[in-house]
FIKOLGU-35831 format. One record per residue (C-alpha): residue in one letter; y, z, x. Coordinates in pm, whole numbers, padded with zeros to 5 digits, always signed. Example, Ala and Ser with C-alpha at 12.3 -4.5 7.8 and 13.67 -1.06 7.14 Angstrom:
A-00450+00780+01230 S-00106+00714+01367 
END
This chain:
X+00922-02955-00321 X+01068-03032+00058 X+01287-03310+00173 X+01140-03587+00305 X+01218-03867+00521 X+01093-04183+00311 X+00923-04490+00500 X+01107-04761+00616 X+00984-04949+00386 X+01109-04769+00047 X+01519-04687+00043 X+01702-04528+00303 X+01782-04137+00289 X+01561-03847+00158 X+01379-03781-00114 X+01145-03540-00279 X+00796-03496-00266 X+00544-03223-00307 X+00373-03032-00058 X+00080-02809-00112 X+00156-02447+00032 X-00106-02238+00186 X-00198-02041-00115 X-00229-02400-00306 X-00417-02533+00004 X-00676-02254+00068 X-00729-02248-00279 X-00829-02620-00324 X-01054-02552+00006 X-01209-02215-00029 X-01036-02066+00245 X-00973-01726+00262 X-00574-01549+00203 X-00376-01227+00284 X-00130-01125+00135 X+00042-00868+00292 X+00250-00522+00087 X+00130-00738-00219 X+00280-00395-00429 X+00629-00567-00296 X+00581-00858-00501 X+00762-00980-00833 X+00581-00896-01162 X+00621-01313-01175 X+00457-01341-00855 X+00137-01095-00961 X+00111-01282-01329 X+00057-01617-01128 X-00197-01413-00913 X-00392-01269-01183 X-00458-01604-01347 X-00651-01730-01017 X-00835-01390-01013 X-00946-01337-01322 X-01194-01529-01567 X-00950-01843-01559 X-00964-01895-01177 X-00665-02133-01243 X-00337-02182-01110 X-00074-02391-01328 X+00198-02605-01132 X+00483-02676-01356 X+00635-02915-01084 X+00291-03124-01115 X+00231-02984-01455 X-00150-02970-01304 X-00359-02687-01317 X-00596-02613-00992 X-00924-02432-01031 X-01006-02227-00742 X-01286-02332-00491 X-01586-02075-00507 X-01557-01996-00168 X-01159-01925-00226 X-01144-01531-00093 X-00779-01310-00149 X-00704-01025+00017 X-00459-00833-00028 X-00276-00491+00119 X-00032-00235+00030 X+00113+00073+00231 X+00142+00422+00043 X+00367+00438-00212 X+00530+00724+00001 X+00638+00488+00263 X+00948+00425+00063 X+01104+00062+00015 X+01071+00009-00358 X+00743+00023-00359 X+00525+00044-00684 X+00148+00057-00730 X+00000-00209-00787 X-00185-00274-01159 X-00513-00145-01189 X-00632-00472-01235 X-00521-00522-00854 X-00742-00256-00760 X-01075-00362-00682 X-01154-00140-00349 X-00907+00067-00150 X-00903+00187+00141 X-00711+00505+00294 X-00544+00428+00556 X-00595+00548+00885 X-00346+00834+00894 X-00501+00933+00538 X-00835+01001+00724 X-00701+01146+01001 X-00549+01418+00752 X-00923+01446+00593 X-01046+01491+00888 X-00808+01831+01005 X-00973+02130+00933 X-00803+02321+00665 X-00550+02672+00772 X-00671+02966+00632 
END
């Protein structure tokens, strides 16, 4: 919910009304998301998540007390840095974990040829 000014027609002042975010938005559109250090997020945050990703492809909106199906073209992506970066960081469920990537600094340390 945002505050918003209300016509000039309907009362004076603010009120309430609901605005889609861009998660709701690309969604609805099948647009594509990233969510960035996604392994930062609230367990809350990741069971909302999982419900568009899995078999449901659903989001529930208690405000609207609508559910949204995703669009088939809907695409997430989302990364994490190494856990050893420090921060609080956590893995992410294996659920999460569809393809990873090392990162760049990773295969730069593949790459060096081992001391003997």
């Amino acid at each position: 919910d945002l505050p918003a000014k209300v016509n000039e027609d309907q009362q004076q002042g603010l009120s309430f009304k609901w605005v889609d975010g861009l998660l709701l938005k690309a969604l609805k559109n099948g647009e594509w998301v990233i969510l960035y250090e996604l392994n930062l997020a609230s367990q809350s945050v990741l069971e909302g998540l999982n419900a568009i990703l899995d078999h449901r492809g659903t989001v529930f909106i208690p405000e609207m007390n609508q559910y949204f199906t995703k669009h088939p073209n809907f695409k997430l992506f989302a990364t994490q840095n190494p856990l050893s970066y420090g921060g609080g960081r956590k893995g992410l469920p294996n659920s999460c974990l569809l393809y990873t990537s090392p990162s760049p600094r990773d295969r730069q340390k593949s790459r060096m040829p081992s001391s003997a």
